[in-house]
Rosetta silent file (secondary structure, phi, psi, omega in degrees, C-alpha in Angstrom):
SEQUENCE: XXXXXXXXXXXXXXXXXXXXXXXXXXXXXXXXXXXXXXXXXXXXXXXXXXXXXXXXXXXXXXXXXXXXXXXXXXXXXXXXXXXXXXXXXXXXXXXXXXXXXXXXXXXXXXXXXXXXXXXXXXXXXXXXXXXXXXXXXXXXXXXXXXXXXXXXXXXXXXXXXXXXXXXXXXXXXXXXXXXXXXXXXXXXXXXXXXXXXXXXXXXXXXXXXXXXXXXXXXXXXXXXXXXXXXXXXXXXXXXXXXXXXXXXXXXXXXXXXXXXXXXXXXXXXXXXXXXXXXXXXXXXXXXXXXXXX
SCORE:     score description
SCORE:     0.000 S_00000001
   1 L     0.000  134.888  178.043  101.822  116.086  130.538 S_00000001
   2 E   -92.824  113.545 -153.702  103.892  113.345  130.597 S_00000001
   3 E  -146.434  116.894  176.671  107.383  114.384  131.108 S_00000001
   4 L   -23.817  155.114  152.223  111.151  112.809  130.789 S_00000001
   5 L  -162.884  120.625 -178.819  114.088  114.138  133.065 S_00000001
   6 E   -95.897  154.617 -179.307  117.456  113.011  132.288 S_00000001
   7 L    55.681   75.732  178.693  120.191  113.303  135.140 S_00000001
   8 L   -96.426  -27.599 -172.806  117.341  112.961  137.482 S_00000001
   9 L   -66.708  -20.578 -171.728  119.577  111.986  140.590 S_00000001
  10 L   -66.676  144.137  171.142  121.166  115.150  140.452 S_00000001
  11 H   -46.239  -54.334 -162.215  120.037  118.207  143.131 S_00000001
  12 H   -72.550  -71.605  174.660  118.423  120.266  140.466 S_00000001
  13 H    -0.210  -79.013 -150.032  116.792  116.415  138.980 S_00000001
  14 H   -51.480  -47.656 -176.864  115.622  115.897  142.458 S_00000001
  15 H  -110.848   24.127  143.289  114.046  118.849  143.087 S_00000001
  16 H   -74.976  -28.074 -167.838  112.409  119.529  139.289 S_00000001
  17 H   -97.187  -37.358 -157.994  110.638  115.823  139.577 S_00000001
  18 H   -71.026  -44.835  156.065  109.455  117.006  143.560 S_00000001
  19 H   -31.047  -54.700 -171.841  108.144  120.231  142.069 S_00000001
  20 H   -73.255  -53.272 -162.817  106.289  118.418  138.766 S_00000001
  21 L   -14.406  124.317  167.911  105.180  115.900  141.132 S_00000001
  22 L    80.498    1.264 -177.113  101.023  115.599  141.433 S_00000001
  23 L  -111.727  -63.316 -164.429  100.972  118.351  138.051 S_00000001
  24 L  -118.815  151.037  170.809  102.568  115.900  135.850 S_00000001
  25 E   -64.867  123.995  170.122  103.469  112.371  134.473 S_00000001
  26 L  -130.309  137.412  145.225  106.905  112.376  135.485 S_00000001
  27 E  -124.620  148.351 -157.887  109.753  109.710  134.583 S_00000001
  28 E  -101.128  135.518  168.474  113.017  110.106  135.967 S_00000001
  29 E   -81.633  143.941 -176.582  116.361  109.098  133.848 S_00000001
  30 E  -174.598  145.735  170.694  119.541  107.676  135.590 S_00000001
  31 L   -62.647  -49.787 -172.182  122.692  106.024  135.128 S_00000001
  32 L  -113.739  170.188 -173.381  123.230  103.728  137.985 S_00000001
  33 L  -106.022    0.518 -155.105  121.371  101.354  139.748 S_00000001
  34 L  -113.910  -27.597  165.311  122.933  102.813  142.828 S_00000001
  35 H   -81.276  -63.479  155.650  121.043  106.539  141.536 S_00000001
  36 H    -6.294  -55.636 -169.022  117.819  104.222  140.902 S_00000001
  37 H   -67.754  -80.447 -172.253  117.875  103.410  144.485 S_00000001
  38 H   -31.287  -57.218 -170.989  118.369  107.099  145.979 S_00000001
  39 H   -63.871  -40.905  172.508  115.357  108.623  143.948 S_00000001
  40 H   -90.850   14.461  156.064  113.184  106.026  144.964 S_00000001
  41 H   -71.994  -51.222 -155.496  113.973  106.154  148.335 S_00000001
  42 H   -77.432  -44.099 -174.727  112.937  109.932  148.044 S_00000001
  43 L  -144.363  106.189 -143.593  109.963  109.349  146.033 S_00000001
  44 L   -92.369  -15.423 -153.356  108.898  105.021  146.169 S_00000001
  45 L  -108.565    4.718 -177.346  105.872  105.952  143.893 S_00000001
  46 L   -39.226  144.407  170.809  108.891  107.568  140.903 S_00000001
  47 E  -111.550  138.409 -166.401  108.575  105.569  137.712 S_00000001
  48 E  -119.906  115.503  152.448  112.743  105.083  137.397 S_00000001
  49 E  -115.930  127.356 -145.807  114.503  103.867  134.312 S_00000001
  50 E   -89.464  138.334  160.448  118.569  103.160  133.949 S_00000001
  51 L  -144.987  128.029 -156.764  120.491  104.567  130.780 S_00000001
  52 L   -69.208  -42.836 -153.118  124.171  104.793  129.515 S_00000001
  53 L    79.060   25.844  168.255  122.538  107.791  127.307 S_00000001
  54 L  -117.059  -10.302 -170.433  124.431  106.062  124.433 S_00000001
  55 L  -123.019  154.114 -163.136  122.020  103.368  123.676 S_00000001
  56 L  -116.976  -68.058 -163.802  118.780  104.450  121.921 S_00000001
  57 L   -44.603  -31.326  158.711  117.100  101.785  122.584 S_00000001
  58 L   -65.500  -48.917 -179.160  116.859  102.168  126.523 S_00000001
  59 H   -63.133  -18.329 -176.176  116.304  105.457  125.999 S_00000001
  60 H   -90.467  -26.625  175.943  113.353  105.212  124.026 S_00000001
  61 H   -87.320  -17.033  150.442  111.678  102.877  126.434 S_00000001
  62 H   -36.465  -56.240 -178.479  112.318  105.250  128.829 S_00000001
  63 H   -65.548  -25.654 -171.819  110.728  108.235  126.232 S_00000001
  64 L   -64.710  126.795 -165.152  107.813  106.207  125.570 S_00000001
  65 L    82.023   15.984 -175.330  104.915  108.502  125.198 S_00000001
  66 L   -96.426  112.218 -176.084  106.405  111.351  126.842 S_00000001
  67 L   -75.607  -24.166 -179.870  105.693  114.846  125.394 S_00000001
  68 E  -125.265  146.520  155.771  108.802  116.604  126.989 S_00000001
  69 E  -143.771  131.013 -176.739  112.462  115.945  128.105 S_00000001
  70 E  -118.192  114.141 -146.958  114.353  118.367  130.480 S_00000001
  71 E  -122.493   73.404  169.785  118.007  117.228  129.790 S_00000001
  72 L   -78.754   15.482  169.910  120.122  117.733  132.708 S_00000001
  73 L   -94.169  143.449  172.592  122.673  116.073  131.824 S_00000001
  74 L   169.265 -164.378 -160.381  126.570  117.041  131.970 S_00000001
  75 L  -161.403  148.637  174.268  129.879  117.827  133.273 S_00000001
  76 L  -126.602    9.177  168.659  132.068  120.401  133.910 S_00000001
  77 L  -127.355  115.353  165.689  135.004  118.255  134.486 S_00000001
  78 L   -82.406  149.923  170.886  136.893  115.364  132.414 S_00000001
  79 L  -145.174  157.320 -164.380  138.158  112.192  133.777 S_00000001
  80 L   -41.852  -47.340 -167.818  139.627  109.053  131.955 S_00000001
  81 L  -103.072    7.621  164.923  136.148  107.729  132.255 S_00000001
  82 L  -116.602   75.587 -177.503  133.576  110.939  131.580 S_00000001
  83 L   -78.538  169.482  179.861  134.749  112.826  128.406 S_00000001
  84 H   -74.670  -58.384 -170.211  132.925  116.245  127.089 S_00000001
  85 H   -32.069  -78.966 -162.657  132.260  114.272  123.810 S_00000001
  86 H   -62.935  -54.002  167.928  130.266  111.645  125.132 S_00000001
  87 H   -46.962  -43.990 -175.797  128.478  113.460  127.948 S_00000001
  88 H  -110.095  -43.314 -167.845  127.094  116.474  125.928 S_00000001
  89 H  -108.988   15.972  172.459  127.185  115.796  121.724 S_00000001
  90 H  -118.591  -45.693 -173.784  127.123  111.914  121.915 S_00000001
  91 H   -77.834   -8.778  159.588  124.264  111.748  124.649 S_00000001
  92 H   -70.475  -70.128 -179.597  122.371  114.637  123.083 S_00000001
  93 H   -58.535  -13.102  172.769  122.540  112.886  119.669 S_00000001
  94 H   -56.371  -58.361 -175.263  121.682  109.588  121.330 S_00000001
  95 H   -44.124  -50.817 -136.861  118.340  111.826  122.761 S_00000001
  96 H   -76.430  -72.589 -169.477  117.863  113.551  119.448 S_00000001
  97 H   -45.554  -51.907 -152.070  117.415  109.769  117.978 S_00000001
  98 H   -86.165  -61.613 -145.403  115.265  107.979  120.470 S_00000001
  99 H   -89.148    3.894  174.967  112.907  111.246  120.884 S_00000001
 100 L  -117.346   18.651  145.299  112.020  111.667  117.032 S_00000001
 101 L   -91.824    5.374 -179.564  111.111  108.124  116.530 S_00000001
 102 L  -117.775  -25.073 -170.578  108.677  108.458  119.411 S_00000001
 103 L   115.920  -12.851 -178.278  107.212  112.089  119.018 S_00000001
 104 L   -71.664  129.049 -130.962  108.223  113.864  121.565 S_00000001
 105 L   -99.732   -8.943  161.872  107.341  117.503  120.898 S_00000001
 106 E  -155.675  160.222  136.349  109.981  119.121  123.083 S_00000001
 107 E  -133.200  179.382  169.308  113.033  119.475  125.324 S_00000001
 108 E  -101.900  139.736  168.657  114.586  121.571  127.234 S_00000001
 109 E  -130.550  121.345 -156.069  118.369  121.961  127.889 S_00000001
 110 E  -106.260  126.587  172.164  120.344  123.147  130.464 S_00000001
 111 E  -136.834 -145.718 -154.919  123.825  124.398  129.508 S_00000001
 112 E  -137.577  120.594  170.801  126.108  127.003  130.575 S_00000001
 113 L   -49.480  122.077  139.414  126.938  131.262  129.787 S_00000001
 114 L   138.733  -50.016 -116.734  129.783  131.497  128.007 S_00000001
 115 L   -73.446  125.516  165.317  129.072  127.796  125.944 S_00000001
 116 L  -150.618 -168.277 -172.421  129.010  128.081  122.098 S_00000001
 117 L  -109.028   26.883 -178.325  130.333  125.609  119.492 S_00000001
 118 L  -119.382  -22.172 -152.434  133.409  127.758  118.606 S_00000001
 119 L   -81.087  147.723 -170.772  134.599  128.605  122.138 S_00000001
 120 L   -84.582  -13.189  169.440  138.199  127.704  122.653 S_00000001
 121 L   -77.796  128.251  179.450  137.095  125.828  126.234 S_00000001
 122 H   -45.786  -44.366 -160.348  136.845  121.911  125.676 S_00000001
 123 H   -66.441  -99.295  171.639  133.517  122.249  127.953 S_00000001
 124 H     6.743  -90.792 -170.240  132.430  125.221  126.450 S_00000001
 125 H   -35.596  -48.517 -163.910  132.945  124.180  122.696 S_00000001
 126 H   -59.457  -47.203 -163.834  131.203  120.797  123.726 S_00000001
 127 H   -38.318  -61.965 -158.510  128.639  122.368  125.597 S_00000001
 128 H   -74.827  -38.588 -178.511  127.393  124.635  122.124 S_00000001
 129 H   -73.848  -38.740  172.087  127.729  121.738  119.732 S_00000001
 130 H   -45.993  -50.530 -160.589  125.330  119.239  121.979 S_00000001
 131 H   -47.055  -47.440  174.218  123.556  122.581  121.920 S_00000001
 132 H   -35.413  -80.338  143.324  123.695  122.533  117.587 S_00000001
 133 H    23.492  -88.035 -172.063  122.500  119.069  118.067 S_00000001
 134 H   -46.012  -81.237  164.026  119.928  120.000  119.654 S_00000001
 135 H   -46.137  -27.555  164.777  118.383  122.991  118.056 S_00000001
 136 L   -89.205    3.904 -175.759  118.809  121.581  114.705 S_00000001
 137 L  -107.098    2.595  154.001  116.699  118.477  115.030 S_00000001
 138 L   103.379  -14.562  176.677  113.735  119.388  114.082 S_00000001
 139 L  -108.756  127.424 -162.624  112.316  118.899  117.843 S_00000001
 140 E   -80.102  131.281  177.633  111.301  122.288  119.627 S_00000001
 141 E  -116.982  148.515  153.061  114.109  122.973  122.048 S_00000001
 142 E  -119.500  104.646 -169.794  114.942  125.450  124.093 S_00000001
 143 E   -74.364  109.108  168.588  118.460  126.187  125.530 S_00000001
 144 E   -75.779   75.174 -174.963  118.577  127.274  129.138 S_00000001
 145 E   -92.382  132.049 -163.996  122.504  128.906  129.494 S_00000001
 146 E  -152.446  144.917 -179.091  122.968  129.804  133.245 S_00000001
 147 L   -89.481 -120.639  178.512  125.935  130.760  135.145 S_00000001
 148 L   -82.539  134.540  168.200  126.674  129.226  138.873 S_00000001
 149 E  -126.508  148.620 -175.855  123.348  128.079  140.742 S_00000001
 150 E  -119.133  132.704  179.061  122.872  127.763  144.371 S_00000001
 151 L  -144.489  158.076  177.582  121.095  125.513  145.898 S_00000001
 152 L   -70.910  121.476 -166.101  120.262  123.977  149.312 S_00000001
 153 L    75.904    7.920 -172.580  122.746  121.212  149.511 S_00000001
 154 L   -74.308 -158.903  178.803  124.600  121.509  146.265 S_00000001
 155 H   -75.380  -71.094 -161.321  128.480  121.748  146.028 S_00000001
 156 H   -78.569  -15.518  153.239  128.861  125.010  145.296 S_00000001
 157 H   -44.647  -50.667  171.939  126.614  126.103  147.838 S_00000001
 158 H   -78.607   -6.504 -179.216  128.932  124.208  150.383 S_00000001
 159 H   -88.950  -55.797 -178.079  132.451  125.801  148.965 S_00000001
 160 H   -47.529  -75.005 -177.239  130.681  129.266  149.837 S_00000001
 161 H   -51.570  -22.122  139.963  129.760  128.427  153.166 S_00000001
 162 H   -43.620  -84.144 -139.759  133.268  126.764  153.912 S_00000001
 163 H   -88.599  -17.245  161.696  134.731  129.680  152.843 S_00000001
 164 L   -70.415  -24.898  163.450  132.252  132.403  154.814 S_00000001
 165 L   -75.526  -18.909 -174.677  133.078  130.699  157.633 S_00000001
 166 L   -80.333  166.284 -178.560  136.792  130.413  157.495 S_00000001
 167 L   -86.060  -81.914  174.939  139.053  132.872  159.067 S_00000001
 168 E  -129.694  176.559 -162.959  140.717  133.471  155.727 S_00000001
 169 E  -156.695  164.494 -167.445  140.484  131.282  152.237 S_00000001
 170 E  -124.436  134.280  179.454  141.973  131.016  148.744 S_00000001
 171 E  -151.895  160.118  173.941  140.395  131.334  145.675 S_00000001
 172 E   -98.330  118.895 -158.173  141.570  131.963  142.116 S_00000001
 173 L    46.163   73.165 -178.550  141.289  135.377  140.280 S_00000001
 174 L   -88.635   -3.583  160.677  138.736  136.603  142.989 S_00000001
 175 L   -62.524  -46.652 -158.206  138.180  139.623  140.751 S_00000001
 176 L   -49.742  150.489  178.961  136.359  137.371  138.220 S_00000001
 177 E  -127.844  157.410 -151.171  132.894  138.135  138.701 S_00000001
 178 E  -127.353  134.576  156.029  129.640  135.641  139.972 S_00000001
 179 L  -142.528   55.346  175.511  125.620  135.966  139.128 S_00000001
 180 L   -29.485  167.347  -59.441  124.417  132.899  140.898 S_00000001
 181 E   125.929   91.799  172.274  121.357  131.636  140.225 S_00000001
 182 E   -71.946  150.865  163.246  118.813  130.118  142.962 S_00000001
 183 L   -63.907   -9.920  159.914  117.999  126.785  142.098 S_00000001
 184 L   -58.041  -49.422 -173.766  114.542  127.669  142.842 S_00000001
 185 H   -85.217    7.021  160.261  114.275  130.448  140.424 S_00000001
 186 H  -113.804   14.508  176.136  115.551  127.870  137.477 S_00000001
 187 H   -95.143  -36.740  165.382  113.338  124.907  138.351 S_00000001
 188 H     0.165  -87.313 -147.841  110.335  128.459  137.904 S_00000001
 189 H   -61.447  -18.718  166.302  111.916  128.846  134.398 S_00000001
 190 H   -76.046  -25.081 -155.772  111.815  125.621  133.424 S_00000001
 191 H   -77.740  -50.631  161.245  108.291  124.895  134.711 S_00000001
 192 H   -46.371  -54.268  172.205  107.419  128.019  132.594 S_00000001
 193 H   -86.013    1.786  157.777  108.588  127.308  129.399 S_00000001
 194 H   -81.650   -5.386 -171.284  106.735  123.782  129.294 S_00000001
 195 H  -100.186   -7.039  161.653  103.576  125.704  129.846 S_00000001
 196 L   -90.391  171.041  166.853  104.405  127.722  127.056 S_00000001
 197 L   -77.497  -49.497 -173.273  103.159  127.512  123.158 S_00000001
 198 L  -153.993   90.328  173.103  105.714  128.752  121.872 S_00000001
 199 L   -56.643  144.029  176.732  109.063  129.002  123.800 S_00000001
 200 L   -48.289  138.752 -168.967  112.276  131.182  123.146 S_00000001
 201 L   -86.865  -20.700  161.235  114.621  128.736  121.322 S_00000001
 202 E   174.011  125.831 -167.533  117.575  129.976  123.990 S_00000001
 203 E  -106.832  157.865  169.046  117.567  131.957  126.791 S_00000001
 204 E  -118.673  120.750 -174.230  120.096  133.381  129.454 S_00000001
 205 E  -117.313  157.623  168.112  119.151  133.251  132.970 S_00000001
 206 L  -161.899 -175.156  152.058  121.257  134.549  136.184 S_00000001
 207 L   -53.974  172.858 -168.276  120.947  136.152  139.265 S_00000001
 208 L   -74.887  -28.841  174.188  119.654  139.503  140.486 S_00000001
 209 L  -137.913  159.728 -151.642  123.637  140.619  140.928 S_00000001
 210 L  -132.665  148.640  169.500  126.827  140.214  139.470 S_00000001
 211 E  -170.568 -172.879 -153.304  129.405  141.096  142.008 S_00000001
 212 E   -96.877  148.983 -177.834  133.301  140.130  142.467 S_00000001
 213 H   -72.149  -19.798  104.664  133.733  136.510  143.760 S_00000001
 214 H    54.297  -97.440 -107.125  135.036  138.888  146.684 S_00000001
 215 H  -110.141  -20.099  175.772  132.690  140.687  147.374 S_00000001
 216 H   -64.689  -79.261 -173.898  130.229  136.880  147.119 S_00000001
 217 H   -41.817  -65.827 -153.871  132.410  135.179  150.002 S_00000001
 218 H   -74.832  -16.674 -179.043  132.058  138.440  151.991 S_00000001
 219 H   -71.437  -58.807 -162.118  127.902  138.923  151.448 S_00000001
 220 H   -77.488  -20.031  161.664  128.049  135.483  152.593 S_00000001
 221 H   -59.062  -51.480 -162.476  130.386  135.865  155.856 S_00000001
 222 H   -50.333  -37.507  171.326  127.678  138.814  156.534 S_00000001
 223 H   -69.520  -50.035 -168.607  125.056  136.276  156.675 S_00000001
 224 L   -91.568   18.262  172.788  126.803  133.787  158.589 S_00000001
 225 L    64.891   -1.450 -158.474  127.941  136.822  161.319 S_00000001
 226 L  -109.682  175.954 -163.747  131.383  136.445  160.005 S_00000001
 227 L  -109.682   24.536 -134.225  134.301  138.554  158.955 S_00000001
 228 L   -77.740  152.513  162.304  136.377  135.515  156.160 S_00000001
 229 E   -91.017  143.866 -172.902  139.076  136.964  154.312 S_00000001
 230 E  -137.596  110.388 -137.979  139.436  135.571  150.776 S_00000001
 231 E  -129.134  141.497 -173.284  143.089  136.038  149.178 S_00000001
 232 E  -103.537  153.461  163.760  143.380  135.681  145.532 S_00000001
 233 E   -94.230  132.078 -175.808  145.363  133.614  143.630 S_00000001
 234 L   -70.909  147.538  150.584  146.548  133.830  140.060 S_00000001
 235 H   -20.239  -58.520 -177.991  144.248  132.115  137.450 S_00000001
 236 H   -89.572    8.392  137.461  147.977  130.504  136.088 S_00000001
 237 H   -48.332  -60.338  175.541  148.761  129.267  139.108 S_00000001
 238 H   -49.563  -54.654  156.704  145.863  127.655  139.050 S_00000001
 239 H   -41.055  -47.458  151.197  146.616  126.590  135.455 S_00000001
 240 H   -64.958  -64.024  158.210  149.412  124.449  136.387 S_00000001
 241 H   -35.712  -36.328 -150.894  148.225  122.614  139.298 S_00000001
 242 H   -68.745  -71.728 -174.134  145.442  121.977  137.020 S_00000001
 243 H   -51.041   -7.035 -174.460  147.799  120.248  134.712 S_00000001
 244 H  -107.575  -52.073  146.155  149.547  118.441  136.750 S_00000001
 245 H   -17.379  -48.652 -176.350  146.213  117.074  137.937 S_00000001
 246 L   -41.360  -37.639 -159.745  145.220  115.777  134.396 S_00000001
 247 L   -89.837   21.940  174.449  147.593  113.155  134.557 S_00000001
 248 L  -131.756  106.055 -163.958  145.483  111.320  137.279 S_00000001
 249 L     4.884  -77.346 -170.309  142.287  108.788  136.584 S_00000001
 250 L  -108.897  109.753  159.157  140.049  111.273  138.580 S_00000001
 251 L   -45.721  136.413  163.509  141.506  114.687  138.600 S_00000001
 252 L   -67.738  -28.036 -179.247  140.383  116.920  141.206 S_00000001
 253 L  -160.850  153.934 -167.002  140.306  119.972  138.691 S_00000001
 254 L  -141.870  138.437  161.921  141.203  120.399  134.900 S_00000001
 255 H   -40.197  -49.668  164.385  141.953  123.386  133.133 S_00000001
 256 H   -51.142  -27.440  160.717  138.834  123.480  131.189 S_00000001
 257 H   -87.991  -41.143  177.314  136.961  123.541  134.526 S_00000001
 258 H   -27.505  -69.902  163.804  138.908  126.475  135.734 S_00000001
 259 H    -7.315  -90.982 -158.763  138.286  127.742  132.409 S_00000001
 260 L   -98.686   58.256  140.098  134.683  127.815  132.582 S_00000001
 261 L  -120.339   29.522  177.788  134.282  128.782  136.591 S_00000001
 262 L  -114.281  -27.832 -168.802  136.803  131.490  135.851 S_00000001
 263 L   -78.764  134.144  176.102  134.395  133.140  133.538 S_00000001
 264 L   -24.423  145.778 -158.842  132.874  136.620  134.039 S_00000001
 265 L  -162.894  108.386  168.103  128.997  136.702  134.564 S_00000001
 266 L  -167.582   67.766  178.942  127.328  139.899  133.939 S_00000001
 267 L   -99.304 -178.369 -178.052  124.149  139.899  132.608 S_00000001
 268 L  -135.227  105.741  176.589  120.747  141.864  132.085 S_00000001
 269 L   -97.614   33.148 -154.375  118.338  138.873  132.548 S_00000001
 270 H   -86.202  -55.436 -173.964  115.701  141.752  132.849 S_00000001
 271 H   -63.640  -23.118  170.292  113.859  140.613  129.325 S_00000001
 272 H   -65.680  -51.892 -172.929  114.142  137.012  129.886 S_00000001
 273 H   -68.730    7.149  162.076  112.577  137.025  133.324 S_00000001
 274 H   -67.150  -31.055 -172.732  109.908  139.303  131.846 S_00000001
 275 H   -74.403  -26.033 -169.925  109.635  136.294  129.115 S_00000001
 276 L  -120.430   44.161  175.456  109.002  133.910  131.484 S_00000001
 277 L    30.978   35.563 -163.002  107.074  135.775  134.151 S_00000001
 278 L   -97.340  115.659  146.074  110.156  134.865  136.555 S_00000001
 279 L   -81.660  125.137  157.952  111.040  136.941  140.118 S_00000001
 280 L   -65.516  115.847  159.174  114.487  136.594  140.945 S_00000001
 281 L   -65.412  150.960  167.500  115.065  135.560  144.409 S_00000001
 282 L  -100.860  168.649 -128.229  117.792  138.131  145.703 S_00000001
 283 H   -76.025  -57.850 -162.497  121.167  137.359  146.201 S_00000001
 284 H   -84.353   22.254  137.262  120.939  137.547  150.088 S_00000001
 285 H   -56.364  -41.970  157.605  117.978  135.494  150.235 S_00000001
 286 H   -45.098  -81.193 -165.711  119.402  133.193  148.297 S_00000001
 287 H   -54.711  -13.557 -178.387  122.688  132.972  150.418 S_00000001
 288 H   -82.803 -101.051 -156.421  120.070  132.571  153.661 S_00000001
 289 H   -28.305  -59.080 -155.028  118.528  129.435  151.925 S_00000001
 290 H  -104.881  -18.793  168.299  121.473  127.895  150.914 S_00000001
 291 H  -108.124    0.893  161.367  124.155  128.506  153.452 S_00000001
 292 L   -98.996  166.983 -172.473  122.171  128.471  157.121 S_00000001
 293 L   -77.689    0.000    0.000  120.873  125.645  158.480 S_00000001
């Protein structure tokens, strides 16, 4: 099968095209010529093609002949020059365009628990209308909504292990509760639903446990031999700073990201991973992978 990947440059990208690799036709999607580079450093034999994801026409030369697209693209943060619009419901309808003048008989979409096209978070709301978008065109899609994923070398993988290591650390509303997600066990589920005939139209995947982000930081000092303290902060604390952040070209953090890393994660992913024949790595396997060397 010949098969698309948008936001290819990306950890999960990188290591969904290394997986398909030798199975599948794969071409990889990208922005920059400076992501262009990186992938084919990694893999020289990669067929690579650059896209705003606003022009249909790139994208389609990109699509041609390609039976699938696994659509990794997004944001959980705005800046002057990356809005929620444009990232999720303008580059989805861009996709939408380019992949029904060519034929292509599926995609896949990765969004986020919590996302819907009603939700009062900018992210959120965006998130479920690309999602509409999507699901409404007439192409079989399936929406993959997933809470935090961990992966060897991601971000949030490194903020854990910073903070299991520290003597003490700060975090906001550390009640709020986490069901990470190995990046392993969601490149599985995607790999799974292209091999099916006829995939669930949107699924919820998470981890094996939901626990307090707490009680996360301290699983992961436990790994890492250590004792870190993690002292919470209020959420509207948090809220402020945030706002006072907005007002600068790249923000470090926006309310609307708080927003949706503040939200609660507590699901029973029992029947999806039955639908997709999926074992959940557990959580401290997971934290062994991604936060020792």
């Amino acid at each position: 099968m010949k098969i698309a990947v948008t936001g290819a440059n990306g950890h999960l990208g990188t290591r969904l095209i290394k997986s398909m690799l030798g199975e599948h036709e794969v071409v990889a999607i990208v922005r920059s010529e400076a992501a262009r580079h990186s992938l084919l450093k990694l893999y020289p034999s990669l067929t690579v093609y650059l896209s705003d994801y606003k022009n249909a026409e790139t994208l389609s030369k990109a699509l041609t002949d390609c039976e699938a697209v696994v659509h990794l693209v997004g944001i959980i943060k705005e800046s002057l020059r990356s809005r929620y619009v444009g990232a999720h419901e303008n580059a989805c309808t861009t996709l939408v365009k380019a992949a029904s003048q060519l034929g292509v008989r599926r995609i896949i979409y990765l969004s986020i628990v919590g996302s819907a096209a009603d939700a009062s978070n900018t992210c959120l709301r965006s998130k479920g209308r690309a999602e509409q978008i999507l699901l409404s065109s007439g192409i079989g899609t399936t929406v993959i909504k997933v809470p935090m994923v961990l992966g060897e070398g991601d971000f949030a993988s490194y903020a854990i292990r910073k903070k299991a290591n520290a003597l003490i650390s700060f975090g906001f509303r550390c009640d709020s509760l986490e069901q990470p997600i190995y990046a392993g066990d969601l490149i599985k589920a995607i790999q799974s639903i292209l091999k099916m005939d006829t995939p669930p139209k949107s699924i919820q995947l998470a981890g094996p446990e939901s626990l307090t982000r707490s009680a996360l930081v301290k699983r992961a000092g436990q790994i890492v031999r250590k004792s870190p303290v993690l002292l919470s902060l209020p959420l509207s604390l948090g809220m402020f700073l945030a706002c006072l952040f907005e007002r600068l070209p790249q923000p470090p953090v926006t309310r609307a990201m708080l927003g949706v890393l503040d939200h609660d994660d507590n699901l029973d992913v029992s029947a999806a991973c039955k639908t997709l024949s999926l074992k959940l790595t557990s959580l401290d396997d997971m934290l062994r992978k991604v936060i020792t060397p």
